[in-house]
MIVEXLO-804562 format. One record per residue (C-alpha): residue number from 1; residue in one letter; x, y, z. Coordinates in Angstrom, 2 decimals. Layout:
<pts>
+-----+-----+---------+---------+---------+
!   n ! res !       x !       y !       z !
+-----+-----+---------+---------+---------+
! NUM !   a !       X !       Y !       Z !
...
+-----+-----+---------+---------+---------+
</pts>
This chain:
<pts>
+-----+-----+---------+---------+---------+
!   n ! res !       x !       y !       z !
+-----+-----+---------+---------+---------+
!   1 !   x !    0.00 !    0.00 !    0.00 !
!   2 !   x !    1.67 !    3.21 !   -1.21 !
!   3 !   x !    0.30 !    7.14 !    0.72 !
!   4 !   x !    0.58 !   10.15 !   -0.23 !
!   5 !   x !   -0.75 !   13.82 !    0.35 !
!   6 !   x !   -3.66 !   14.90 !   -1.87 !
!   7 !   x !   -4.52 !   18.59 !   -2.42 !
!   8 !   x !   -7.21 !   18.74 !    1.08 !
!   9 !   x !   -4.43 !   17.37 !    3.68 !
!  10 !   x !   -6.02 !   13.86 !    3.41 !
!  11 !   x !   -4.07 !   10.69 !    2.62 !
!  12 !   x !   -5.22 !    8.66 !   -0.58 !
!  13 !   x !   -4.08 !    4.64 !   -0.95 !
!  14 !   x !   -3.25 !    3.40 !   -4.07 !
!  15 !   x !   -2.61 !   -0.49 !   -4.07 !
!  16 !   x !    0.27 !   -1.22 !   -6.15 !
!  17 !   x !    2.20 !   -5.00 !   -6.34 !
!  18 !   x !    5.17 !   -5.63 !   -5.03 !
!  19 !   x !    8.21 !   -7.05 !   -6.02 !
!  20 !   x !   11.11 !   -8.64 !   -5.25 !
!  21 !   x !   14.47 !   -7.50 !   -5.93 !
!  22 !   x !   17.24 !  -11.06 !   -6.17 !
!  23 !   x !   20.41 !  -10.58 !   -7.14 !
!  24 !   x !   21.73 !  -13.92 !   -8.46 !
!  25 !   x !   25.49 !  -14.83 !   -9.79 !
!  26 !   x !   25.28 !  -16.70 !  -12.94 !
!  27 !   x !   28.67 !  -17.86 !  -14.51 !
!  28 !   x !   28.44 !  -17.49 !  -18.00 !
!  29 !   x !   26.52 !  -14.02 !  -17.82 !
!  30 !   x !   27.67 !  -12.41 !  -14.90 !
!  31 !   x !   25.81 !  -10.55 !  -12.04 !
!  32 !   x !   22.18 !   -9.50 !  -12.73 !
!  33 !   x !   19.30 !   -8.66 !  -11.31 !
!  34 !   x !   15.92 !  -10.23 !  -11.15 !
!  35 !   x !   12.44 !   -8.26 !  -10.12 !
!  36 !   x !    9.56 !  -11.22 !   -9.57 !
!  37 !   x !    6.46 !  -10.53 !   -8.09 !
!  38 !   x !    5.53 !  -11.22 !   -4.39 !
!  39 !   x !    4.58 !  -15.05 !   -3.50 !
!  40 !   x !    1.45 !  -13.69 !   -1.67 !
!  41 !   x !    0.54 !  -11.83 !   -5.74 !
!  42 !   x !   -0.26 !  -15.70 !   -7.28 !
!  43 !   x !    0.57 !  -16.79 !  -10.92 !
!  44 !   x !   -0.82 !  -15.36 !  -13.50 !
!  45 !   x !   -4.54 !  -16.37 !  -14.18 !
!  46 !   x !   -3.13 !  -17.75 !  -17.75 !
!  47 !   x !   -0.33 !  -19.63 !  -16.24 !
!  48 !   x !   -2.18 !  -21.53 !  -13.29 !
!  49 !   x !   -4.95 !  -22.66 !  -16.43 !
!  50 !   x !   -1.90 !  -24.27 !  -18.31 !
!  51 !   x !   -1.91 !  -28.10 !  -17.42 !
!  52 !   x !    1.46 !  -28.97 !  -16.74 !
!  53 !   x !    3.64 !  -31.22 !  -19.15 !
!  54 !   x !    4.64 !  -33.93 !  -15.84 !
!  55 !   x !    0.66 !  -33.91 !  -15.17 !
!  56 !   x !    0.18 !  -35.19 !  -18.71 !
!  57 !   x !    3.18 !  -36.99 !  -18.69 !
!  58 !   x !    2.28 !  -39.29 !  -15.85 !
!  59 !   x !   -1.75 !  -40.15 !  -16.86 !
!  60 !   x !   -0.12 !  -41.10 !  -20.40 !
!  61 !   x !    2.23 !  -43.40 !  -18.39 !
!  62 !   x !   -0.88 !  -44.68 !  -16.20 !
!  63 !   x !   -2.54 !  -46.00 !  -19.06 !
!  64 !   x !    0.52 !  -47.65 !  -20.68 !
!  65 !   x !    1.28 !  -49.61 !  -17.54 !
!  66 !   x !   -2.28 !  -51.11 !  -17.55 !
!  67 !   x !   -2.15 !  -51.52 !  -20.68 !
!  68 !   x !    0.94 !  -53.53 !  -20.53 !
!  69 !   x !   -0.56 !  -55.40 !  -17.47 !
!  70 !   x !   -3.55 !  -56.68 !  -19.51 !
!  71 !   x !   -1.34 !  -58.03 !  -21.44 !
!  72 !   x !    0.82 !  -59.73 !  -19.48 !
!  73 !   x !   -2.46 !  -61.09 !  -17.48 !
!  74 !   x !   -3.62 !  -62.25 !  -20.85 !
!  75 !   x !   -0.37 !  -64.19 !  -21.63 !
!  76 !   x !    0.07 !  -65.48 !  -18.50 !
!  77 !   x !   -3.59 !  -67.18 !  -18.41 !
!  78 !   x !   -2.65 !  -68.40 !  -21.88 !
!  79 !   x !    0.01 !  -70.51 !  -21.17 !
!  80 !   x !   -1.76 !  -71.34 !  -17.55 !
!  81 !   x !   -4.44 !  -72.72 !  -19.62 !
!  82 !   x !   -2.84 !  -74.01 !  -22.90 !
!  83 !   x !   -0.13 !  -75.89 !  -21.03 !
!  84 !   x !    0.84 !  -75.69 !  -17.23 !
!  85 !   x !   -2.42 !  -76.38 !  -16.22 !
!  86 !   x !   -3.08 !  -79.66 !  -18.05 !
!  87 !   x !   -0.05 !  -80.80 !  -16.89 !
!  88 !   x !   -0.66 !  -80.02 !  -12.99 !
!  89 !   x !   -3.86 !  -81.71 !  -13.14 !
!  90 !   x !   -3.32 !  -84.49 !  -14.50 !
!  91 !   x !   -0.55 !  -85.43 !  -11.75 !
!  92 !   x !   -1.92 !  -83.63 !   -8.80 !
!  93 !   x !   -5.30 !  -82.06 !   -9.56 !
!  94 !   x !   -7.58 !  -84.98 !  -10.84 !
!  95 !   x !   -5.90 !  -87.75 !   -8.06 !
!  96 !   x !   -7.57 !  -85.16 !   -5.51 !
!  97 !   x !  -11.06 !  -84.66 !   -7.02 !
!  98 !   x !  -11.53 !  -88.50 !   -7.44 !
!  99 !   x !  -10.38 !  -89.00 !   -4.28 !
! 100 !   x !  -12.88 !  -86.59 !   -3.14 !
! 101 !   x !  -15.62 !  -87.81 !   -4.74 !
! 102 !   x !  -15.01 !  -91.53 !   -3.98 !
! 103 !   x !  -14.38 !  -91.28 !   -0.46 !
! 104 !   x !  -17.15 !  -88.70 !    0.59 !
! 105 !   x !  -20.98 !  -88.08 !   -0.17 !
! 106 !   x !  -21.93 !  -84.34 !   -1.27 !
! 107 !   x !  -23.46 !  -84.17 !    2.44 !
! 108 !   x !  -20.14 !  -85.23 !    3.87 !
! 109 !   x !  -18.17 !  -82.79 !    2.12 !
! 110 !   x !  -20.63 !  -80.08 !    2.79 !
! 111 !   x !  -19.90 !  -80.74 !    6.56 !
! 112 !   x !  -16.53 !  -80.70 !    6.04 !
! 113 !   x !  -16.06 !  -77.50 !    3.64 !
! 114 !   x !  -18.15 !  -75.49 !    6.47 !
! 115 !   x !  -15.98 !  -76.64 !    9.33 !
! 116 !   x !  -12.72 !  -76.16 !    7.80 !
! 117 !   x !  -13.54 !  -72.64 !    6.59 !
! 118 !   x !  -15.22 !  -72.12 !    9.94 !
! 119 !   x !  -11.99 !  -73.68 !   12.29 !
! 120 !   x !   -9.20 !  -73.47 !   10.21 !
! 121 !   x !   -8.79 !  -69.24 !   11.10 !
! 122 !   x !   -9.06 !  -70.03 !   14.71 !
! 123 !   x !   -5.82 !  -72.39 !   13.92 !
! 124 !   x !   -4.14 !  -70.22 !   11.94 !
! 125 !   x !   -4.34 !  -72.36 !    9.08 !
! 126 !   x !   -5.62 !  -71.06 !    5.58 !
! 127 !   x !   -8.79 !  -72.00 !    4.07 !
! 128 !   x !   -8.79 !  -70.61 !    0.77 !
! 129 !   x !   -8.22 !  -74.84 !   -0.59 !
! 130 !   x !  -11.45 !  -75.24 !    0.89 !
! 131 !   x !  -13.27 !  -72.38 !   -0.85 !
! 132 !   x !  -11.77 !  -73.91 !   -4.00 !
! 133 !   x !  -13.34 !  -77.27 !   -3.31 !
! 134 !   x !  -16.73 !  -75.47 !   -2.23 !
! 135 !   x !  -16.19 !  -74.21 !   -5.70 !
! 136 !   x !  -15.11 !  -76.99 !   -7.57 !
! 137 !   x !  -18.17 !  -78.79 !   -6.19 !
! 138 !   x !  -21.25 !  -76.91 !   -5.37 !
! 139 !   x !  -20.76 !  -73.54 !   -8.00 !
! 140 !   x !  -21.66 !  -70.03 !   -7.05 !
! 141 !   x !  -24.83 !  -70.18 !   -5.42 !
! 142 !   x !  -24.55 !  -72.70 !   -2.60 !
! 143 !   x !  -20.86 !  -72.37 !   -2.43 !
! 144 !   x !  -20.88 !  -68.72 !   -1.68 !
! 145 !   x !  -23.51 !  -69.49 !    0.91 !
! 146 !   x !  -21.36 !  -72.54 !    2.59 !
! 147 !   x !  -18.55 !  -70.21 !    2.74 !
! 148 !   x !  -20.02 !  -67.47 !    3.94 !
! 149 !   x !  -21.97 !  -68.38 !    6.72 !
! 150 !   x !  -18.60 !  -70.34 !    7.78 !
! 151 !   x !  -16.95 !  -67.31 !    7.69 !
! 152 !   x !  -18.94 !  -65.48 !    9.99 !
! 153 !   x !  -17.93 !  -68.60 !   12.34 !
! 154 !   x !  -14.34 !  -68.13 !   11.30 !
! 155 !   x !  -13.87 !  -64.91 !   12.22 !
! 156 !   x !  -16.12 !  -64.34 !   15.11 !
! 157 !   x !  -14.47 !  -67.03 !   17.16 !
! 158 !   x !  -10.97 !  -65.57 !   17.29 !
! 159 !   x !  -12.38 !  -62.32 !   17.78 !
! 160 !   x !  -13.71 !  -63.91 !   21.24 !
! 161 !   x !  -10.85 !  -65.96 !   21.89 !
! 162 !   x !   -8.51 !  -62.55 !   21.73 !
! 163 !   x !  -10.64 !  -61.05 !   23.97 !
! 164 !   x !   -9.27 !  -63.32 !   26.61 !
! 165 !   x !   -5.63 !  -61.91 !   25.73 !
! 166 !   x !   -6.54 !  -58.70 !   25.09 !
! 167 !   x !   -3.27 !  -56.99 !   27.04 !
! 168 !   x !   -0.77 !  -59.33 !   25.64 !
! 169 !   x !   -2.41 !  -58.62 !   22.30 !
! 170 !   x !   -2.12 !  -54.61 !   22.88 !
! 171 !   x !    1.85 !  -55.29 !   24.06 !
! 172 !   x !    2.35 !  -57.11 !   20.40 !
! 173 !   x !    0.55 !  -54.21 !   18.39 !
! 174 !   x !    3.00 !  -51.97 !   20.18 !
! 175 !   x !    5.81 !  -53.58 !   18.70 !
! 176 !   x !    4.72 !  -52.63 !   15.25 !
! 177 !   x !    3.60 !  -48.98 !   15.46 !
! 178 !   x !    2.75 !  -48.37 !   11.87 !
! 179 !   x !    0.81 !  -51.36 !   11.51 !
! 180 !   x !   -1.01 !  -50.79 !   14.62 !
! 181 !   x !   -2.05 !  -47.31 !   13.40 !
! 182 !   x !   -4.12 !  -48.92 !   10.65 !
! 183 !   x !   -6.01 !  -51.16 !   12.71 !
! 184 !   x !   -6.85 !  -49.13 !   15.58 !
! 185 !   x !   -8.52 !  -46.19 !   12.87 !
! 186 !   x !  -11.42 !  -49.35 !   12.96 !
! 187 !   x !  -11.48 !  -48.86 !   16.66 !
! 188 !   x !  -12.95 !  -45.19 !   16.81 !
! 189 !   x !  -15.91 !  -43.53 !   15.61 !
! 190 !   x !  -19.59 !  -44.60 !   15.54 !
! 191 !   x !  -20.91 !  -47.37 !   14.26 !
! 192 !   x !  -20.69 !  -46.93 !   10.09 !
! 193 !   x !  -16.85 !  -45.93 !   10.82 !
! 194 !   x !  -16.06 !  -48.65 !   12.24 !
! 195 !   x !  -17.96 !  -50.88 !    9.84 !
! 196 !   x !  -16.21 !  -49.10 !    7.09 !
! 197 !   x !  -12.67 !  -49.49 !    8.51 !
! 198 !   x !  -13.00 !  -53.10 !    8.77 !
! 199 !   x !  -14.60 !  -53.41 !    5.28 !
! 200 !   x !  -11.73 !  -51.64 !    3.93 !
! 201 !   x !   -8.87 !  -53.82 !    6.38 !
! 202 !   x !  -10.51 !  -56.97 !    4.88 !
! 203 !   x !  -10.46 !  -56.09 !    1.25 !
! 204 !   x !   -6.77 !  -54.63 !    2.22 !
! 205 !   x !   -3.84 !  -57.17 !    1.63 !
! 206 !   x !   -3.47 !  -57.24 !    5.51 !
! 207 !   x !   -3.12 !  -60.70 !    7.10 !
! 208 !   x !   -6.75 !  -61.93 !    7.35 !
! 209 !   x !   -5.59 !  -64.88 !   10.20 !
! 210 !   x !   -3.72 !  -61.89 !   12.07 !
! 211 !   x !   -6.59 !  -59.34 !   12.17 !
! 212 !   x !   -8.92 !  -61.73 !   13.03 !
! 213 !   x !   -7.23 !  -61.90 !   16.67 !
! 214 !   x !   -6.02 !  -58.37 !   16.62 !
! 215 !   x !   -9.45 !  -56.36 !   15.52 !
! 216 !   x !  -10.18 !  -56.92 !   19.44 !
! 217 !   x !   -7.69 !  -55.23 !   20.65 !
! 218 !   x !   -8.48 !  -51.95 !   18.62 !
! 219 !   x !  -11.79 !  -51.89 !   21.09 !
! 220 !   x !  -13.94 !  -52.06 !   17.57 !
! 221 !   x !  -17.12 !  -53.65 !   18.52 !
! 222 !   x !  -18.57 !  -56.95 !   17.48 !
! 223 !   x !  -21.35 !  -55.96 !   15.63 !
! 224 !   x !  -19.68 !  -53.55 !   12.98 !
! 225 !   x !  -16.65 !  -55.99 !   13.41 !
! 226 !   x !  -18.85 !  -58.66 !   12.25 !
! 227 !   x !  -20.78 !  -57.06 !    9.17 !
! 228 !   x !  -17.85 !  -55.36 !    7.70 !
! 229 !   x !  -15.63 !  -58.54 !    7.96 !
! 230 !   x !  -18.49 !  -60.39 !    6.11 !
! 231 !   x !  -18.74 !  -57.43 !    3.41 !
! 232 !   x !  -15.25 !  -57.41 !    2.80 !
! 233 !   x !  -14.35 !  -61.21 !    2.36 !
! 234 !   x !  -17.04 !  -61.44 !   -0.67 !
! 235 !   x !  -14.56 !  -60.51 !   -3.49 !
! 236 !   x !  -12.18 !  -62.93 !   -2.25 !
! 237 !   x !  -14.70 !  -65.48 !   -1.75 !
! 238 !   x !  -15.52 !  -64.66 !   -5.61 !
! 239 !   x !  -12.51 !  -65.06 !   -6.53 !
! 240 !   x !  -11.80 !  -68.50 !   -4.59 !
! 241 !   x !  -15.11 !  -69.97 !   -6.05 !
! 242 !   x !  -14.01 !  -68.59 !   -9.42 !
! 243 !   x !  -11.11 !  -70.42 !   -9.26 !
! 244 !   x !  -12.42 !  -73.76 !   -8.09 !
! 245 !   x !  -14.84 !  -73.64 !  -11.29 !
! 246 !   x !  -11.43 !  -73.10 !  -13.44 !
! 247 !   x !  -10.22 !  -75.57 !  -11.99 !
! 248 !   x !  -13.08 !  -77.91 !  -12.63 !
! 249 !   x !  -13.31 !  -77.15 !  -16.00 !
! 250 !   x !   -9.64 !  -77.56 !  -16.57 !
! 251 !   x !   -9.75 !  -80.91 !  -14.97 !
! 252 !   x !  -12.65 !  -82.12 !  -16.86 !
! 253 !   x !  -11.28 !  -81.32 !  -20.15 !
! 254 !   x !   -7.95 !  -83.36 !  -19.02 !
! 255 !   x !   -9.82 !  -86.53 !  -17.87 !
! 256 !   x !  -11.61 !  -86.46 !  -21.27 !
! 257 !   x !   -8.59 !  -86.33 !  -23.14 !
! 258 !   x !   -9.92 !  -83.04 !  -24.97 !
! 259 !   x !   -8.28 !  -79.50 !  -25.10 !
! 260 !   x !  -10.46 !  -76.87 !  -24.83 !
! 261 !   x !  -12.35 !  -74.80 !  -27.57 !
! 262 !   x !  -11.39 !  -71.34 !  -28.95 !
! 263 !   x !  -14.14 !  -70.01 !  -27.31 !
! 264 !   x !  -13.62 !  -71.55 !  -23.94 !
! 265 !   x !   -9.88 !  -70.70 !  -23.56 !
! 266 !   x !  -10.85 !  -67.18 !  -24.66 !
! 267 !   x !  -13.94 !  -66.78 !  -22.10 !
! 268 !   x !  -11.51 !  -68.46 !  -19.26 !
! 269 !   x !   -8.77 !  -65.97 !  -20.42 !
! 270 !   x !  -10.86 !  -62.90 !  -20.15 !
! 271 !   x !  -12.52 !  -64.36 !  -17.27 !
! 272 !   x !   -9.15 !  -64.86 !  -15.53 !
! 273 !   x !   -7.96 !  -61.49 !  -16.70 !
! 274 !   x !  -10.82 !  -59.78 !  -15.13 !
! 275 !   x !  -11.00 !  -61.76 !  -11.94 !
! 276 !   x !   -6.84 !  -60.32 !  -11.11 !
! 277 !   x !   -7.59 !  -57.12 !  -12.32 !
! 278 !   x !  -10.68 !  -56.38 !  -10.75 !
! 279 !   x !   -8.72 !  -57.77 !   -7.50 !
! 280 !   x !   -5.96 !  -55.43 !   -8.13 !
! 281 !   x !   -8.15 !  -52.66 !   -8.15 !
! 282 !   x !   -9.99 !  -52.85 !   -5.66 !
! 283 !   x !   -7.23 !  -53.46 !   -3.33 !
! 284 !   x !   -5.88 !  -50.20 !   -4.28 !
! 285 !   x !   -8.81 !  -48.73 !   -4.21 !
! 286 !   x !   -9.31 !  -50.12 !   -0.08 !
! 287 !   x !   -5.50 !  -49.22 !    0.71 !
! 288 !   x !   -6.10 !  -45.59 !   -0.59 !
! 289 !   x !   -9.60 !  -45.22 !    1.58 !
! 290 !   x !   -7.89 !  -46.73 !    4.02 !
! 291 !   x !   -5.10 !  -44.26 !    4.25 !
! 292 !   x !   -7.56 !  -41.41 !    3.88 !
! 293 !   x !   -9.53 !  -42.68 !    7.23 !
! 294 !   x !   -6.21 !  -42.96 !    8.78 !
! 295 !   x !   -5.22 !  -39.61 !    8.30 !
! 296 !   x !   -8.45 !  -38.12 !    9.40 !
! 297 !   x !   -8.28 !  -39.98 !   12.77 !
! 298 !   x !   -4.70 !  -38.72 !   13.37 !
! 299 !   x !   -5.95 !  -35.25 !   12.52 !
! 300 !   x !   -8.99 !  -35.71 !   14.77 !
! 301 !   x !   -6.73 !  -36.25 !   17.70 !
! 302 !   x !   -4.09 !  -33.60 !   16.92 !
! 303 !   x !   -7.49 !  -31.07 !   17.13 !
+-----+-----+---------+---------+---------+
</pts>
């Protein structure tokens, strides 16, 4: 703001920008000076419009990498289907499923899907084999229901059986700081943010065995605990199913002694393609929300 005396005594303001003076040494041109205008003036309205040449730089590169991935995806389920996959089920695959069949009735097997999905968490022991026989032998419909109504078992037991150890459970998370910090964002809030944290934990690539003992510790409560664990398990227990059916079809063709059709290999190629990708994505997409919820609580308690 510049003053000065007009012709009653008063004092006029004129606004006028300001501008900095540098003086900067450059070696092939020798000392000169610089005027620039004031940080707190902006950019020109023209310049701040112009989108920058990194910004389009970097969206050109997004697209080329998943691009690229596609196609990698698509070669890889290729030569899954064309030949590694006839060969593993012939010597490993087929044994299994005629093993299966001749040894157990589909009541039997029903029984025993549910309680290894159901038990196997509380061991520590994965049950993602199972949800591929669930697949392999009952299809989307039942199977999805099978596995998740075991699930609910699966992951509400440990849940109870950590409340037990709840200290000893909180002295572990403190070990691992960072780690902690995600889980206990589920712990706060009302009841939709703590449904949403787990959601987003389960569809996460964090241990699902670990979490399963650890969620109590984070003081989340059951119910949201429960809901968003079930919620957030369903594109993995797509994808297991989904696999199981692959794997039944690739077995069948085997034990006929007949290679799939053009427009089998090309459905299971697209259909495998889609499956990882659409896994990919929304893992991303849960590790980015997730990160966004974590940051909010941190800024919650710094207010």
């Amino acid at each position: 703001m510049t003053y000065y005396e007009d012709g009653g005594g008063g004092r006029r303001g004129e606004v006028v920008p300001d501008l900095t003076l540098t003086i900067q040494d450059d070696d092939n041109q020798g000392d000169y000076v610089k005027l620039r205008p004031s940080p707190d003036e902006g950019s020109p309205p023209a310049a701040a419009e112009e989108p920058s040449a990194p910004a389009r730089g970097s969206a050109l590169w997004y697209w080329v990498k998943l691009v690229v991935l596609f196609l990698c995806l698509g070669f890889l389920a290729v030569v899954v289907l064309k030949w590694v996959g006839p060969y593993f089920i012939d010597k490993e695959v087929i044994p299994i499923i005629n093993w299966e069949t001749e040894t157990f009735s589909t009541p039997v097997l029903t029984v025993l899907v549910f309680a290894s999905v159901a038990l196997f968490p509380t061991l520590l022991l994965p049950s993602t084999p199972s949800m591929w026989v669930a697949g392999m032998t009952f299809g989307y419909g039942f199977g999805f229901l099978l596995i998740i109504s075991a699930a609910a078992v699966g992951v509400s037991l440990p849940f109870f059986i950590g409340s037990i150890f709840h200290h000893k459970i909180e002295g572990w998370l403190e070990k691992y700081p960072k780690k902690a910090s995600i889980l206990r964002s589920a712990g706060g809030g009302n009841w939709f943010h703590q449904f949403r944290a787990v959601a987003l934990i389960r569809i996460s690539p964090f241990p699902y065995i670990i979490y399963n003992y650890c969620a109590v510790a984070t003081n989340v409560k059951y119910g949201p605990y429960i809901v968003g664990s079930l919620l957030g398990m369903v594109p993995e227990i797509f994808v297991a199913i989904y696999t199981g059916i692959l794997i039944r079809t690739l077995a069948d063709a085997s034990h006929e002694k007949q290679s799939l059709s053009a427009p089998q290999i090309i459905l299971n190629v697209l259909g495998f393609c889609i499956t990882v990708a659409t896994t990919i994505l929304i893992t991303v997409y849960a590790k980015k929300r997730l990160k966004e919820l974590q940051n909010e609580d941190e800024v919650l308690l710094l207010q």
